[in-house]
C-alpha positions, 0 to 999 in steps of 0.5 A: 500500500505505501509503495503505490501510494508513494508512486501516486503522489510523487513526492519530493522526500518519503520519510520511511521506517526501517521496521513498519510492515510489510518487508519494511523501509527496505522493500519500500525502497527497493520497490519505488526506485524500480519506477522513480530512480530520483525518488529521495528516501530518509530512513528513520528507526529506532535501531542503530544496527549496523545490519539495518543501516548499511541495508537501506543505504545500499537499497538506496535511502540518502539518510538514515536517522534515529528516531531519538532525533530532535523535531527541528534536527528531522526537519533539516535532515529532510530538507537536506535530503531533497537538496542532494544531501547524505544525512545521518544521525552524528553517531553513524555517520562515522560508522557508515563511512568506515563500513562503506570504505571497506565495502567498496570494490576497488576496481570495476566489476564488468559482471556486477553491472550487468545486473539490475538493482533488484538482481544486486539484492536477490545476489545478497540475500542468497549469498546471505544464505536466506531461502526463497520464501524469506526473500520474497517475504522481505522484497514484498514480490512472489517466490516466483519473481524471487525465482526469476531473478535468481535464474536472471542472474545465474544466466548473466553470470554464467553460473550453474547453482544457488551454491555457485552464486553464493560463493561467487557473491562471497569471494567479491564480498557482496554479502 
């Protein structure tokens, strides 16, 4: 429901919870921006987990406060976030960048491009070792779009087996 909603009224900045129903502020995210790439989202929650945070940035939020933020502190995060701005809350920011540094590829991966951003996020969550019904359930689509990604990326990657695709994913640390 918030995803249609959010696609209906276009708007220029969706605030959205890290753990509301539904597959949560990750599948509202990764959903949207299939249709409206410059969509901007800032993630808001009460966890600071490092797991949480680096899902929706990654999924592809500008930002990611807590919810012990200041009401005046909200608003400028959000006004930041429509203006172009990474926005985080002070405790995290330097958490983010010490996690994005060592996640980053240092080189190009003419493989991991050929991939959609849905395929990306299919390739982390069986390389995390989640079963088919998990990942439908926490991406909000059917088993069988889970399984038509799976076999999009197997194909593109010339890979013969989930197993093939986890150790693939593993040994370029896109777990």
């Amino acid at each position: 429901m918030a995803i249609e909603r959010i696609r209906q009224t276009d708007p220029d900045v969706v605030l959205v919870d890290v753990h509301m129903q539904g597959g949560g502020g990750l599948a509202v995210v990764t959903n949207v921006l299939e249709t409206h790439p410059n969509m901007r989202f800032l993630a808001l929650s009460v966890s600071d987990a490092a797991e949480d945070v680096i899902a929706m940035i990654r999924a592809g939020a500008r930002g990611y406060v807590t919810k012990s933020i200041l009401p005046a502190e909200l608003a400028d995060s959000i006004t930041r976030v429509h203006d172009g701005d990474a926005v985080f809350s002070p405790r995290l920011a330097g958490f983010v960048l010490d996690a994005f540094s060592e996640a980053l590829p240092q080189e190009h991966d003419p493989d991991l491009d050929q991939l959609t951003n849905r395929e990306r996020e299919v390739l982390r969550l069986i390389a995390r070792g989640h079963a088919y019904k998990n990942i439908a359930k926490r991406l909000s689509i059917s088993v069988k779009t889970v399984e038509s990604h799976v076999s999009a990326v197997l194909r593109k990657l010339q890979l013969s087996s989930r197993y093939e695709l986890a150790r693939w994913a593993s040994d370029r640390r896109i777990v």
